[in-house]
MOPAC internal coordinates of N, CA, C and O (Angstrom, degrees):
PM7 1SCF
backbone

  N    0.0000 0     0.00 0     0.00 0    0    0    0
  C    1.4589 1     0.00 0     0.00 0    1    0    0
  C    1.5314 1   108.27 1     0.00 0    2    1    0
  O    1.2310 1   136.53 1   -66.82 1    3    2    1
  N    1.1482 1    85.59 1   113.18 1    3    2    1
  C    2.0712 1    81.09 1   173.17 1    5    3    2
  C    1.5238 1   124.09 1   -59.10 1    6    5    3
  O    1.2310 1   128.59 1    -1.61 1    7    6    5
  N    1.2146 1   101.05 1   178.39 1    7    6    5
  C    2.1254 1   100.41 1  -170.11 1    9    7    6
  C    1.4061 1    99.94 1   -71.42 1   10    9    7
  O    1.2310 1   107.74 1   131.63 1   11   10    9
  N    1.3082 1   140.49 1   -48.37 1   11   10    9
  C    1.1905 1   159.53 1   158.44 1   13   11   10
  C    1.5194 1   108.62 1    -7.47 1   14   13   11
  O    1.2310 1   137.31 1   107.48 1   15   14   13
  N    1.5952 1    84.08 1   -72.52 1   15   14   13
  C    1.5682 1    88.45 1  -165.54 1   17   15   14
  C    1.8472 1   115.64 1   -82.85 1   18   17   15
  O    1.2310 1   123.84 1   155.73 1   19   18   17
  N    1.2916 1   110.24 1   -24.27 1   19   18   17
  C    1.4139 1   103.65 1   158.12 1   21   19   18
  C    1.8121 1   121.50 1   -78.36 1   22   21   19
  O    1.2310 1   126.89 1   166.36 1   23   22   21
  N    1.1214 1   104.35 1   -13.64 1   23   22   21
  C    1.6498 1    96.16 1   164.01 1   25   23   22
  C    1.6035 1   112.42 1   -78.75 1   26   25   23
  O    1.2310 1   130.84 1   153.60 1   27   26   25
  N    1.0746 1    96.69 1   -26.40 1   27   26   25
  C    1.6378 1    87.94 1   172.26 1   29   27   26
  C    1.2446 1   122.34 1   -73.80 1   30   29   27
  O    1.2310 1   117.04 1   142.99 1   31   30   29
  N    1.4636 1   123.23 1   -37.01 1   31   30   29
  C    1.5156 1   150.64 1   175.32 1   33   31   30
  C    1.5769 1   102.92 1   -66.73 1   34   33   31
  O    1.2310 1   111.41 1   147.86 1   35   34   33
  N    1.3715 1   133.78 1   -32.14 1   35   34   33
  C    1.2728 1   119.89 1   163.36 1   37   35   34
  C    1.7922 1   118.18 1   -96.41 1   38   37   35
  O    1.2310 1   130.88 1   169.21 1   39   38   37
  N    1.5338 1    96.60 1   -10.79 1   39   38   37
  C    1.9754 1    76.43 1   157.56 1   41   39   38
  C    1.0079 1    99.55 1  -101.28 1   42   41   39
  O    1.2310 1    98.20 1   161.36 1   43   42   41
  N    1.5854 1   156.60 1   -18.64 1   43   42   41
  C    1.6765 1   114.28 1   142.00 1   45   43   42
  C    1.3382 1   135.26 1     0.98 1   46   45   43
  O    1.2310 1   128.22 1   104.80 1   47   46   45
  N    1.6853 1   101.78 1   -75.20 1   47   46   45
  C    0.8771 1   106.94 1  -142.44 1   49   47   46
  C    1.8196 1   103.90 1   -87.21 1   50   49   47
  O    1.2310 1   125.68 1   162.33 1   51   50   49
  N    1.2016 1   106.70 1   -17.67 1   51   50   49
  C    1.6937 1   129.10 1   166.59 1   53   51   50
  C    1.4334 1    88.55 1   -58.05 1   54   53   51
  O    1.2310 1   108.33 1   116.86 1   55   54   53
  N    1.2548 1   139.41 1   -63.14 1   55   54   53
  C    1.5547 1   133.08 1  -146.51 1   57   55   54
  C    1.5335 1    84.37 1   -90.92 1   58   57   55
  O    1.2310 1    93.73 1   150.82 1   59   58   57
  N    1.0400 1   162.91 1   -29.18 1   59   58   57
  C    1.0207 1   140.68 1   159.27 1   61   59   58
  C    1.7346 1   134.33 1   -60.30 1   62   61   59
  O    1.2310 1   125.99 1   146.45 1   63   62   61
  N    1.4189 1   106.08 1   -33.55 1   63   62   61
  C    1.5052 1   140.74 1   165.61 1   65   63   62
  C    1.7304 1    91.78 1   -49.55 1   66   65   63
  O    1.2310 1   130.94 1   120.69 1   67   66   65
  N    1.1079 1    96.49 1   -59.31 1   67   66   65
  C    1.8604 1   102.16 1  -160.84 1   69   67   66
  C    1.5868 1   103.23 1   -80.81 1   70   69   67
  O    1.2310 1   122.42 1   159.36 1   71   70   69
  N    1.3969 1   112.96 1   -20.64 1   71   70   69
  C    1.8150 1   113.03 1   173.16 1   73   71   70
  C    1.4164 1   101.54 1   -57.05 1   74   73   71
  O    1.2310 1   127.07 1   136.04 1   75   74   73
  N    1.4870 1   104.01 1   -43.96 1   75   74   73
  C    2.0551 1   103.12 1  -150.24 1   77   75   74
  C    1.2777 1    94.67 1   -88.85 1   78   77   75
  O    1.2310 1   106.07 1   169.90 1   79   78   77
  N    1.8092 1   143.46 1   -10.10 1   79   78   77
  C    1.4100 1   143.14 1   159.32 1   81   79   78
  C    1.4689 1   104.64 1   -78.28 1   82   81   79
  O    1.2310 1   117.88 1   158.14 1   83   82   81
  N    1.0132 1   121.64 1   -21.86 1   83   82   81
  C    1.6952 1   111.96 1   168.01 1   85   83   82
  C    1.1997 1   125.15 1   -98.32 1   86   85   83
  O    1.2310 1   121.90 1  -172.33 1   87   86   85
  N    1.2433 1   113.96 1     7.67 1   87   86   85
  C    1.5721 1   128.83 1  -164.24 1   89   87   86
  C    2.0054 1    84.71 1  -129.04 1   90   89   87
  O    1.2310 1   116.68 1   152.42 1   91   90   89
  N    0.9931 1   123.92 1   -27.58 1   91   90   89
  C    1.3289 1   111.09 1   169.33 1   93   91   90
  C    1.6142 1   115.28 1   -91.14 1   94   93   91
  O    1.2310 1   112.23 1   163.44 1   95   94   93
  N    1.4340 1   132.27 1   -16.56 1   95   94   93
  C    1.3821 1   140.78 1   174.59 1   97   95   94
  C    1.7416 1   105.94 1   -82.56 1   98   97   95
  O    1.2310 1   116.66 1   138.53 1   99   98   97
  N    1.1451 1   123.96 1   -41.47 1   99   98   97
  C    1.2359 1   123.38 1   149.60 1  101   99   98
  C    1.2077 1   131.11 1   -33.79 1  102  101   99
  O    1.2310 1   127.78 1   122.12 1  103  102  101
  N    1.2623 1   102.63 1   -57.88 1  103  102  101
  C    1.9158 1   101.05 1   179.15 1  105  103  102
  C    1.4268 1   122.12 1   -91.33 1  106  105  103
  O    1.2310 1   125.20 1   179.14 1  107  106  105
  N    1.6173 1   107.61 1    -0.86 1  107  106  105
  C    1.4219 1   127.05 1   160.81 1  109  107  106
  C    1.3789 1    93.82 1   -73.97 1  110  109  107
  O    1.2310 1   104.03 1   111.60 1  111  110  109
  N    1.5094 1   147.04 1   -68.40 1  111  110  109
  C    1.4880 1   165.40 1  -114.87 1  113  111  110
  C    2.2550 1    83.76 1   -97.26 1  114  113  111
  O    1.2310 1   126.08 1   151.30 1  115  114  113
  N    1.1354 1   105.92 1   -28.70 1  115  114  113
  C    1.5270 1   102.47 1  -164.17 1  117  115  114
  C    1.3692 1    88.74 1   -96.16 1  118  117  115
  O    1.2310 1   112.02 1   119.79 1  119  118  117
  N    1.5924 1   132.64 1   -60.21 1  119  118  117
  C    1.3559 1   127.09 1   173.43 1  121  119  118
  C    1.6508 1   119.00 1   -31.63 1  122  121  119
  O    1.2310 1   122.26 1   128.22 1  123  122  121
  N    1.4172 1   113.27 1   -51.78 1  123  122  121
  C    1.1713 1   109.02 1  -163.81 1  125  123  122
  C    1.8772 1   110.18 1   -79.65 1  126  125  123
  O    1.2310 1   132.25 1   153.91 1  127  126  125
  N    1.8435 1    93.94 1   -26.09 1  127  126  125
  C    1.7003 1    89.59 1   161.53 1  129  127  126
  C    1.1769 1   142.67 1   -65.07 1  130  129  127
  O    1.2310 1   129.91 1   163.53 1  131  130  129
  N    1.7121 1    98.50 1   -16.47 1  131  130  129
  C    1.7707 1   105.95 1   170.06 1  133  131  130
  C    1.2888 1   128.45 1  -100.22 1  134  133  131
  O    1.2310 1   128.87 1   178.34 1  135  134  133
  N    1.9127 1   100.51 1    -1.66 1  135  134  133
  C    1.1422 1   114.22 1   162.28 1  137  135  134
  C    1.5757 1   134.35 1   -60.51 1  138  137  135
  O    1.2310 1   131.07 1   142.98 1  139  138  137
  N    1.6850 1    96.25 1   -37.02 1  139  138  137
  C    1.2844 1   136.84 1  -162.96 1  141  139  138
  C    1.5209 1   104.94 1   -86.01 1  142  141  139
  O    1.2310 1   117.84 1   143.78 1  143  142  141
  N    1.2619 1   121.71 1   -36.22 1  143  142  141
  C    1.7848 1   144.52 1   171.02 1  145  143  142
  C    1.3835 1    92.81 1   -67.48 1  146  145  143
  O    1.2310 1   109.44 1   135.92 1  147  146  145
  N    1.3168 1   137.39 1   -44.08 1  147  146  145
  C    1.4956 1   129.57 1  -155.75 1  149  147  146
  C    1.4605 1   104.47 1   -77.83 1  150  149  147
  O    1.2310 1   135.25 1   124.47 1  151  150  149
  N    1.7194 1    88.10 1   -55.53 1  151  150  149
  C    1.4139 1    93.20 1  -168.50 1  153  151  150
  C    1.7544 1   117.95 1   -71.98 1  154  153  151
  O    1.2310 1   126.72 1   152.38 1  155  154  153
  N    1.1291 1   104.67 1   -27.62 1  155  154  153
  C    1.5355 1   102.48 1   157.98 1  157  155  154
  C    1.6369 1   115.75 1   -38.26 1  158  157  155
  O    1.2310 1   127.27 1    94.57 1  159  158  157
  N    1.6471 1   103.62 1   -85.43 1  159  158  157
  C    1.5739 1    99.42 1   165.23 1  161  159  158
  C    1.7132 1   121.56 1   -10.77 1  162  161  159
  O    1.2310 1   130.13 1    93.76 1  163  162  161
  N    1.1022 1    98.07 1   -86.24 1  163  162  161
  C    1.6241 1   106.76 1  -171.60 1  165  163  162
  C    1.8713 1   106.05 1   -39.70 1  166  165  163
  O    1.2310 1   119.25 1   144.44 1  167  166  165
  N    1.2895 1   119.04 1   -35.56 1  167  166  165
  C    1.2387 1   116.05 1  -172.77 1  169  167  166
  C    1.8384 1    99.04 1   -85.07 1  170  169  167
  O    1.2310 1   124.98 1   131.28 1  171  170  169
  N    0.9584 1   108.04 1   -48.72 1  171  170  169
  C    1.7381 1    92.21 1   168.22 1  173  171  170
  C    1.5295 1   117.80 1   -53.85 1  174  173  171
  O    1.2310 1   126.76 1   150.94 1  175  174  173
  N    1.6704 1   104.60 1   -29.06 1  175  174  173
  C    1.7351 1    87.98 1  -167.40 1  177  175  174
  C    1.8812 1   102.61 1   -92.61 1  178  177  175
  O    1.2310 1   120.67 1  -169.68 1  179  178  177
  N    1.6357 1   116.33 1    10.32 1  179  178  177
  C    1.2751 1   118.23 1   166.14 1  181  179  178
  C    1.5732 1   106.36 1   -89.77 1  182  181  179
  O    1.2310 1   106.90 1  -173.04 1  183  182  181
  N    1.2973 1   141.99 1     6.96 1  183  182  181
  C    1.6260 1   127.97 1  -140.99 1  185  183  182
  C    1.3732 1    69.15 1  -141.70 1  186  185  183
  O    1.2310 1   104.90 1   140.23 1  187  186  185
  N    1.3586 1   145.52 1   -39.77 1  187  186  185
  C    1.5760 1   150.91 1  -165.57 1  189  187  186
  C    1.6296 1    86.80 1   -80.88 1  190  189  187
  O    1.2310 1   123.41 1   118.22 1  191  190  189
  N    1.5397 1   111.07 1   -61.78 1  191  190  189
  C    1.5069 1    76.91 1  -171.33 1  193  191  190
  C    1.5996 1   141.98 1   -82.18 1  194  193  191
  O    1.2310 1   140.91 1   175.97 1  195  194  193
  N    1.7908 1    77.02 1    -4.03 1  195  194  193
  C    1.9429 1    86.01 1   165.21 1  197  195  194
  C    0.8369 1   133.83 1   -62.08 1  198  197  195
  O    1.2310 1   125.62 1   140.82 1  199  198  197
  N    1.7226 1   106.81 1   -39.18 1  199  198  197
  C    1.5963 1   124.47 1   164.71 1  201  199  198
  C    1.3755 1   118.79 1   -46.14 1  202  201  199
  O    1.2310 1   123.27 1   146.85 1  203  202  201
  N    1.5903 1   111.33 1   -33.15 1  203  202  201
  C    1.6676 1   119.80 1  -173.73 1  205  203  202
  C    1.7217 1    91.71 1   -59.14 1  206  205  203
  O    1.2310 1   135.52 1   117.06 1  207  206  205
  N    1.4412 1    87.57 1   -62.94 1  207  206  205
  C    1.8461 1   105.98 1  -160.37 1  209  207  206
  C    1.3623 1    99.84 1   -45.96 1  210  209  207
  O    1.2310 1   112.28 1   134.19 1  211  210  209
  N    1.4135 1   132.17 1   -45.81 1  211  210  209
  C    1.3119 1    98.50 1  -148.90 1  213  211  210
  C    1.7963 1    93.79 1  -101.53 1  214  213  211
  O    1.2310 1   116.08 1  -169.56 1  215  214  213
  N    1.2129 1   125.06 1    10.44 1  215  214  213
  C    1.2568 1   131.99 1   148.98 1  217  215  214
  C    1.6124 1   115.39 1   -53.01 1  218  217  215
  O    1.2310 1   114.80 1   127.08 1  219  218  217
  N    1.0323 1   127.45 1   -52.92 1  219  218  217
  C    1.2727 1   135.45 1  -166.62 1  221  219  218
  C    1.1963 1   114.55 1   -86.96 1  222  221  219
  O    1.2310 1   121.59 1   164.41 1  223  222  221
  N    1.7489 1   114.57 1   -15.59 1  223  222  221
  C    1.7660 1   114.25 1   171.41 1  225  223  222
  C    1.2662 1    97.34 1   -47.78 1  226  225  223
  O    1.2310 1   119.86 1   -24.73 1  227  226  225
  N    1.2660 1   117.86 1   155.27 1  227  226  225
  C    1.3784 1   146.44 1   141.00 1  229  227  226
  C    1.7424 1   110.45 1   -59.39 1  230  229  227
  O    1.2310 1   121.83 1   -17.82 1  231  230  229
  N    1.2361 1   114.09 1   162.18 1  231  230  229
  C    2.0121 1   123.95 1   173.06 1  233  231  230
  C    1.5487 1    88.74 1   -60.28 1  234  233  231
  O    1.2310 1    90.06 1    11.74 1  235  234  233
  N    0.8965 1   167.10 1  -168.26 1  235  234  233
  C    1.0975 1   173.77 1     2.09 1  237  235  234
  C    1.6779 1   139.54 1   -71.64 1  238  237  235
  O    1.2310 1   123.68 1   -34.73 1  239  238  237
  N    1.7419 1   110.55 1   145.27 1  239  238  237
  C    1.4855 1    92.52 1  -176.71 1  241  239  238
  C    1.7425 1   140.05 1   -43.85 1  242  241  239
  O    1.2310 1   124.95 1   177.83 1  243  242  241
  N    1.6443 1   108.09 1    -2.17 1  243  242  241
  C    1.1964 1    98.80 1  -164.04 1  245  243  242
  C    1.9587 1    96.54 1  -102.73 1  246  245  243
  O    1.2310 1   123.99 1  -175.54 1  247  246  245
  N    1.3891 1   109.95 1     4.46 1  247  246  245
  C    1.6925 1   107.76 1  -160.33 1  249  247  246
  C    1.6620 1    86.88 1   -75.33 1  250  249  247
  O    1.2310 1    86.92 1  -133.42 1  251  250  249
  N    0.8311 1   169.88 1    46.58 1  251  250  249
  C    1.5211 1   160.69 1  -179.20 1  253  251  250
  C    1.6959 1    92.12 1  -128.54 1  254  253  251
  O    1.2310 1   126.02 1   120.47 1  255  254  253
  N    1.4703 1   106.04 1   -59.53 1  255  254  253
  C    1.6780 1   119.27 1   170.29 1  257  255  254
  C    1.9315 1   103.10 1   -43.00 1  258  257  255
  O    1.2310 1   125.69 1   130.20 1  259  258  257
  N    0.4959 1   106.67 1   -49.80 1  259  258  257
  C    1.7855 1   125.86 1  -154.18 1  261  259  258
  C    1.2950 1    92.37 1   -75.98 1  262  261  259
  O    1.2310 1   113.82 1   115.79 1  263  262  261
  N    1.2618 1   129.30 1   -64.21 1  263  262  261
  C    1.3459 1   149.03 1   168.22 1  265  263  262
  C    1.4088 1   129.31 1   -25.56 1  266  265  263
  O    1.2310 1   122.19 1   132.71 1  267  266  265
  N    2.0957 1   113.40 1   -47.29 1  267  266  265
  C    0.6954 1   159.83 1   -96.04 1  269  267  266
  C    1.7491 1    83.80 1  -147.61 1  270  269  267
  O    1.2310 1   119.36 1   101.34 1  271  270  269
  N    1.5390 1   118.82 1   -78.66 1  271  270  269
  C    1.0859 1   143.13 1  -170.99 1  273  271  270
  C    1.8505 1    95.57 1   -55.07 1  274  273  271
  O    1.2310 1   124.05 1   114.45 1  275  274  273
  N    1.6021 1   109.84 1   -65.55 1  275  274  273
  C    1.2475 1   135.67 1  -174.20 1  277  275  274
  C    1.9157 1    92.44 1   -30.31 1  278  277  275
  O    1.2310 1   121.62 1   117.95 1  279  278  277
  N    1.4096 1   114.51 1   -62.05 1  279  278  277
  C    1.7732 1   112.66 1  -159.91 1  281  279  278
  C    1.4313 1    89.77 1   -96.26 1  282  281  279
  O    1.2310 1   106.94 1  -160.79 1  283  282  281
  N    1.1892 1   141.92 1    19.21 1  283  282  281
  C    1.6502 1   117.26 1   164.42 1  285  283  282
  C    1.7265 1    91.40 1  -100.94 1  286  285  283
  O    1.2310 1   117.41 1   146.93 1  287  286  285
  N    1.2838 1   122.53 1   -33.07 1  287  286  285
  C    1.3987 1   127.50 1  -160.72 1  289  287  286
  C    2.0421 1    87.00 1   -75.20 1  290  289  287
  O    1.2310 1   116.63 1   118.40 1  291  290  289
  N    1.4148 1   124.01 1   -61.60 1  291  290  289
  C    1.7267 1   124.38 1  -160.02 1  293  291  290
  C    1.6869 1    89.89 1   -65.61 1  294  293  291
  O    1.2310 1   116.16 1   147.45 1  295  294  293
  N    1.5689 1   124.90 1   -32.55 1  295  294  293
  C    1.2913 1   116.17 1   175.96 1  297  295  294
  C    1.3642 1   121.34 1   -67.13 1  298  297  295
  O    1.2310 1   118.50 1   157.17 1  299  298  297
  N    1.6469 1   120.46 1   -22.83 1  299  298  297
  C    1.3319 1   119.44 1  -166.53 1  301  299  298
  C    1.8209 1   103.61 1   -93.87 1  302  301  299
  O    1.2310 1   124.27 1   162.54 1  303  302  301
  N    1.7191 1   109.40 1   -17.46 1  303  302  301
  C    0.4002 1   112.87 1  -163.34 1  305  303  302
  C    1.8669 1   121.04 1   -85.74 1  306  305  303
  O    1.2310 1   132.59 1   155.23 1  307  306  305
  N    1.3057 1    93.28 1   -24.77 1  307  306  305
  C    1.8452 1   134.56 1   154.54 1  309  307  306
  C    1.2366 1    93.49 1   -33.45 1  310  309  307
  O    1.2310 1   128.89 1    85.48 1  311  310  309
  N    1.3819 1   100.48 1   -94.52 1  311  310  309
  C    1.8690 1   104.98 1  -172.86 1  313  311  310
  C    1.3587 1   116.60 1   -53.21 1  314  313  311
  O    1.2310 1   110.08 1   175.56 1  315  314  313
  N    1.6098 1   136.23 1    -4.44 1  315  314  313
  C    1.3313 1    93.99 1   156.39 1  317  315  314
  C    1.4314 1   125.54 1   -94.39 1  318  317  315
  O    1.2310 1   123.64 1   159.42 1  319  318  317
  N    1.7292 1   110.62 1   -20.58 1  319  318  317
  C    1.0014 1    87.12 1   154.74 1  321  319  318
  C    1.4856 1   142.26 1   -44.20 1  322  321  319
  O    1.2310 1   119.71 1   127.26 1  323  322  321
  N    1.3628 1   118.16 1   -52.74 1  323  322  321
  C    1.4327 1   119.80 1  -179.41 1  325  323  322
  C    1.5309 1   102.63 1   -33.33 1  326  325  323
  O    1.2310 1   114.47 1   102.89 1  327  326  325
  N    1.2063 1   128.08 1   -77.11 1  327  326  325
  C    1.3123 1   158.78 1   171.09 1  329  327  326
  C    1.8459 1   104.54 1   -29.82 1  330  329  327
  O    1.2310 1   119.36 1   150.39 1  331  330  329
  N    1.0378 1   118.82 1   -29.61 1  331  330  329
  C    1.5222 1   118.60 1   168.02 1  333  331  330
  C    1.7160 1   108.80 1   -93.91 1  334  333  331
  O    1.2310 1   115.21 1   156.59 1  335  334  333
  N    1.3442 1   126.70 1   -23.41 1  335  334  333
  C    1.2966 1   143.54 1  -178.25 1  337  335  334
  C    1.3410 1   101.37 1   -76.18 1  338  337  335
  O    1.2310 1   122.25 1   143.69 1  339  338  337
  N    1.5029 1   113.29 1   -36.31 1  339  338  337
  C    2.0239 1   119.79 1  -171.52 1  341  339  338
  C    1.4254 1   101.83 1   -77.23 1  342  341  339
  O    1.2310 1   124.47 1   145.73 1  343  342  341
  N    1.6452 1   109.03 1   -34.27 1  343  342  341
  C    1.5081 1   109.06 1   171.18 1  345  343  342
  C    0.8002 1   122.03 1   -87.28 1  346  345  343
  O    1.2310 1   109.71 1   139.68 1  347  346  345
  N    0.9362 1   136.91 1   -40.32 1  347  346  345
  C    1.6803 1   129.89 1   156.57 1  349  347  346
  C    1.5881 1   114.35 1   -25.32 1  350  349  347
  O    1.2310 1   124.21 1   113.90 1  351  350  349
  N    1.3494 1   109.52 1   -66.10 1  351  350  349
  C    1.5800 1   103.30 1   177.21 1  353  351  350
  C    1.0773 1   119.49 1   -66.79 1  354  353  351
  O    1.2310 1   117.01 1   162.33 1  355  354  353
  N    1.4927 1   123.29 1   -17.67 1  355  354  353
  C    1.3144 1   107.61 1  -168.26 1  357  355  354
  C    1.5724 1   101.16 1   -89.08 1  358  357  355
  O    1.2310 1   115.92 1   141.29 1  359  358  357
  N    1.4819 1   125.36 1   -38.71 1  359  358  357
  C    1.5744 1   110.53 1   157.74 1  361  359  358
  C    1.4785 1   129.60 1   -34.44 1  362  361  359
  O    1.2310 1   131.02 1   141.99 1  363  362  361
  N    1.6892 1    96.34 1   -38.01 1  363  362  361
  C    1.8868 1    96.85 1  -162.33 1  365  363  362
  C    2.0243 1    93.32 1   -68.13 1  366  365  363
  O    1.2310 1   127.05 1   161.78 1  367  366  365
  N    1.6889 1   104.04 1   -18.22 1  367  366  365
  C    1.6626 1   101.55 1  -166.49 1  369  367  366
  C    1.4427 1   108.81 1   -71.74 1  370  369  367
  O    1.2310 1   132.53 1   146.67 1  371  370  369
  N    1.3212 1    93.40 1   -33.33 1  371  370  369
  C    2.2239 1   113.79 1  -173.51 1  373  371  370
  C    1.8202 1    96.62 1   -60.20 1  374  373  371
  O    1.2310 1   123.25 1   126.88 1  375  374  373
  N    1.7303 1   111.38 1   -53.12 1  375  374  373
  C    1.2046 1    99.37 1  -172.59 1  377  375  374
  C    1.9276 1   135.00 1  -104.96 1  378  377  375
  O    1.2310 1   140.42 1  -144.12 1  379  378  377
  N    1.8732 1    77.99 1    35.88 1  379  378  377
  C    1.4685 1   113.76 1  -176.37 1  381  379  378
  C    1.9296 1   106.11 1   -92.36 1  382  381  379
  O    1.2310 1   142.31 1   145.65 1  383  382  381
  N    1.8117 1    74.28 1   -34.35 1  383  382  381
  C    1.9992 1    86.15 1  -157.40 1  385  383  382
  C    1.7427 1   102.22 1   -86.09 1  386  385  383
  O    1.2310 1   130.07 1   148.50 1  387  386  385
  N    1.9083 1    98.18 1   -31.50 1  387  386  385
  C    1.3790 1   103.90 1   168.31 1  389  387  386
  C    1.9513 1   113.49 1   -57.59 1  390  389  387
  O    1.2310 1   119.42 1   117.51 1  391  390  389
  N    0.9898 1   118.70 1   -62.49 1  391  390  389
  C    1.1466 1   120.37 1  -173.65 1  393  391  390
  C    1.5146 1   115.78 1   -52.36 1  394  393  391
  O    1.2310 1   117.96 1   141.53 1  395  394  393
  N    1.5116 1   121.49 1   -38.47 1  395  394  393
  C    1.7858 1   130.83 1   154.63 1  397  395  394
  C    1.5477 1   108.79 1   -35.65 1  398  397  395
  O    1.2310 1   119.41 1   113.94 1  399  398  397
  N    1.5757 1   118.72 1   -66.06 1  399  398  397
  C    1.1084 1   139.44 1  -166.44 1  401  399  398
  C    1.9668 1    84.25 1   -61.11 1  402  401  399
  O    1.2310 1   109.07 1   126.61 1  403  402  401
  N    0.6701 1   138.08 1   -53.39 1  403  402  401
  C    1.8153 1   146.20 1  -145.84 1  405  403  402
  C    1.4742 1    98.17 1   -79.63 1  406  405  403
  O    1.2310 1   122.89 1   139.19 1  407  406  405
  N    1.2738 1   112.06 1   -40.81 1  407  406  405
  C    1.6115 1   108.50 1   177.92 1  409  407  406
  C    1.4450 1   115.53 1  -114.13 1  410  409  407
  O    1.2310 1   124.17 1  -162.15 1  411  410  409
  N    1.4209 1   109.60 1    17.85 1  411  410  409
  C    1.6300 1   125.17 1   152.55 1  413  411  410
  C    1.5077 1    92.14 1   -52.99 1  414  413  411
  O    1.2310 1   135.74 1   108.98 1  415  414  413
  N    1.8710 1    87.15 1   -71.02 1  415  414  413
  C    1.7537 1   102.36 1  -166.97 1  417  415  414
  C    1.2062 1   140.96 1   -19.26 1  418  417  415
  O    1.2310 1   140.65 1   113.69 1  419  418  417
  N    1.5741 1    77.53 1   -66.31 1  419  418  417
  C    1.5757 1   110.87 1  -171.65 1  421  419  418
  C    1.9625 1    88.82 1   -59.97 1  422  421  419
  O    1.2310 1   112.36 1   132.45 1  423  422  421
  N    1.7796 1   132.03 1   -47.55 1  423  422  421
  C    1.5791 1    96.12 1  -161.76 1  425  423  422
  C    1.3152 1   100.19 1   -77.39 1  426  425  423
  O    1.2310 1   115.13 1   161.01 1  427  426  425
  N    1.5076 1   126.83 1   -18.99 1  427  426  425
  C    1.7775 1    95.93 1  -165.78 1  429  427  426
  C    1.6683 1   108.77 1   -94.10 1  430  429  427
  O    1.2310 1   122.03 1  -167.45 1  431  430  429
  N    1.5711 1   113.72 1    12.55 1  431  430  429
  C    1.6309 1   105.96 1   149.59 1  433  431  430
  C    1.3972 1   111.12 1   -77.35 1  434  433  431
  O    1.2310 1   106.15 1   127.43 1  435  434  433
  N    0.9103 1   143.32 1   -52.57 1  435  434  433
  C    1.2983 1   151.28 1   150.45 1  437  435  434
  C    1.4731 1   124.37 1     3.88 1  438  437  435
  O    1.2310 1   131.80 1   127.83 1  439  438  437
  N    1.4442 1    94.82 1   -52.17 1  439  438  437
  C    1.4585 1   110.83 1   179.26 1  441  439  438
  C    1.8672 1   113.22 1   -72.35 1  442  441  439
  O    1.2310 1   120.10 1   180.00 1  443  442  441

């Protein structure tokens, strides 16, 4: 086999290597977005029902506690969103730079 033709035959097989790592970060990048959709949900439908709860307290000495609990929990709950929003982009950046890198590939097989 000439040099030629096995240099071509090993960036094949590199651009194929690098298809099935970008084709597996992708469907990681979609997992973790519907992960991220779920768990959103669930944290709205905990902040909805706090809102219920602390609707339904009574005046009492303990509503300051309750109160108290209520904005450290919707605050903690803030930052993860933020913190699921930072990952989010920072995946969409991984499979921004993959796809750059992918049609690098793809022109200098080409050539």
């Amino acid at each position: 086999m000439s040099k030629k033709n096995q240099s071509q035959t090993d960036l094949n097989e590199s651009i194929e290597r690098l298809n099935k790592g970008y084709d597996k970060i992708r469907k990681q990048q979609k997992d973790m977005a519907k992960n991220i959709e779920i768990l959103t949900e669930r944290m709205n439908t905990v902040i909805d029902n706090t809102n219920f709860i602390m609707d339904k307290l009574d005046e009492d000495e303990s509503e300051e506690y309750f109160e108290m609990k209520y904005k450290e929990s919707k605050y903690n709950m803030e930052i993860i969103t933020k913190n699921l929003d930072i990952a989010d982009a920072n995946l969409k950046s991984i499979a921004d730079e993959l796809d750059r890198r992918n049609n690098k590939s793809k022109r200098k097989s080409v050539r």
